[in-house]
C-alpha positions in Angstrom: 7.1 -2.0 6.2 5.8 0.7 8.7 3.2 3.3 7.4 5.5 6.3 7.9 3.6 8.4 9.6 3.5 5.9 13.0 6.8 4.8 12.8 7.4 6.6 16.3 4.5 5.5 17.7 3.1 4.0 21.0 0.3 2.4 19.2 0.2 -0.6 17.0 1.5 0.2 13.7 0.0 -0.4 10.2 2.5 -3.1 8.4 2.6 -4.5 5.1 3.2 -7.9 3.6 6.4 -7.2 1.6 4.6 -9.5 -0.9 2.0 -7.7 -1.4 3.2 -4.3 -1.0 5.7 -5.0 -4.0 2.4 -6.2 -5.9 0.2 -2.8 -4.5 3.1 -0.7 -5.8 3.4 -2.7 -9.5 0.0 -2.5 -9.9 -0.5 1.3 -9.0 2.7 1.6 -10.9 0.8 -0.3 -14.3 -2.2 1.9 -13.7 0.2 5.1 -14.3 1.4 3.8 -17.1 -2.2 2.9 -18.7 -3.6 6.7 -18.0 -0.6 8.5 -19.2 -1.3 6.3 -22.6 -4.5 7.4 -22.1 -3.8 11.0 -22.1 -5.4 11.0 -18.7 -2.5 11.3 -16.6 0.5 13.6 -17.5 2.6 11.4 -15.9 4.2 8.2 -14.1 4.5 8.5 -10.6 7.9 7.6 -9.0 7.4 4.8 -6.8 8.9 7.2 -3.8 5.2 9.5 -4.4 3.0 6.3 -4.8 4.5 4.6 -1.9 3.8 8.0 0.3 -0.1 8.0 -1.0 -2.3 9.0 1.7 0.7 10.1 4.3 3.1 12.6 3.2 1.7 16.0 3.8 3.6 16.7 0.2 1.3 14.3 -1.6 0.1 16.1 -4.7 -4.2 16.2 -4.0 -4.3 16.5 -7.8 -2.5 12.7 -8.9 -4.9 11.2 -5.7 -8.2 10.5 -7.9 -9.7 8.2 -4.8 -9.5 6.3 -1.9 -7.8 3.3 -4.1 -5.5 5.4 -4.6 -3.9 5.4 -1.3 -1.2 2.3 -0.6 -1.6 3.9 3.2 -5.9 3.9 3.3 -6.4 5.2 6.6 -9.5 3.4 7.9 -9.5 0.1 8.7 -12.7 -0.6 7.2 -11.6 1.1 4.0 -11.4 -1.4 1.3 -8.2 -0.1 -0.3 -6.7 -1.1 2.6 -3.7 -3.5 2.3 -2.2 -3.0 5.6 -2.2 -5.3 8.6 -2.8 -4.1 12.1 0.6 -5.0 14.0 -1.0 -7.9 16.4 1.5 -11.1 15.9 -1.9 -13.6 15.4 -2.6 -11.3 12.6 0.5 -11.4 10.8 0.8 -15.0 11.5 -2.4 -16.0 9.7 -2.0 -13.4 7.0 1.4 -15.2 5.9 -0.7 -18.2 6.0 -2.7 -17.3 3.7 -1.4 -15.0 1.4 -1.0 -17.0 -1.8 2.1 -14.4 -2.7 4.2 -16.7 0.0 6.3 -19.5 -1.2 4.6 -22.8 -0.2 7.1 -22.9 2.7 6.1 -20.0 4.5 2.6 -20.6 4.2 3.0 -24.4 5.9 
C-alpha cells in the first residue's frame, strides 16, 4: 500500500507489508477500543482516520497523542515506522523475514 501522500510521486514511495499493515491497523484499532473503556478516548477511530494518521491534512491533531500514533511516521529513523522504502532488495528481504508470511513466501 502506498502512503497516500506520494502516490504521484517521482521518488521512491513508502510501502507497507499488507501483513503487517492489517496487524498496525488491529492493533491501533485495539488500543481505541482499550482508552474509550478507559474514559480516555471518546471514541473508536474508523479504520479510514487511523489509516490516514500522519498524512491527511484532515487528521484531527486532537486523537494524534504521539508519534506511535502515526501508521504513515514520516522519518525514516522514526521508530513508529512500519513502512518500507520502495527499493525491490528491500522488499525482498522484508518478506523474508517477516514472520506474518506463510512459510512459503518466506522460503
Amino acid at each position: 500500500m502506498k502512503a497516500p501522500e506520494l502516490k504521484d510521486s517521482s521518488w521512491k514511495v513508502k510501502v507497507w507489508c499488507m501483513l503487517c499493515f492489517e496487524a498496525r491497523i488491529a492493533c491501533k484499532n485495539a488500543l481505541d477500543e482499550g482508552m474509550v473503556v478507559a474514559g480516555t478516548q471518546e471514541v473508536v477511530r474508523s479504520r479510514p482516520a487511523i489509516e490516514d494518521m500522519g498524512v491527511s491534512s484532515g487528521t484531527s491533531p486532537e486523537l494524534i497523542t504521539d508519534t506511535v500514533d502515526l501508521v504513515w511516521a514520516q522519518g525514516q529513523s522514526d521508530p513508529a515506522r512500519g513502512w518500507l522504502i520502495s527499493h525491490t532488495t528491500t522488499l525482498v528481504c522484508h518478506l523474508q523475514d517477516c514472520e506474518l508470511q506463510p512459510k512459503s513466501v518466506r522460503d
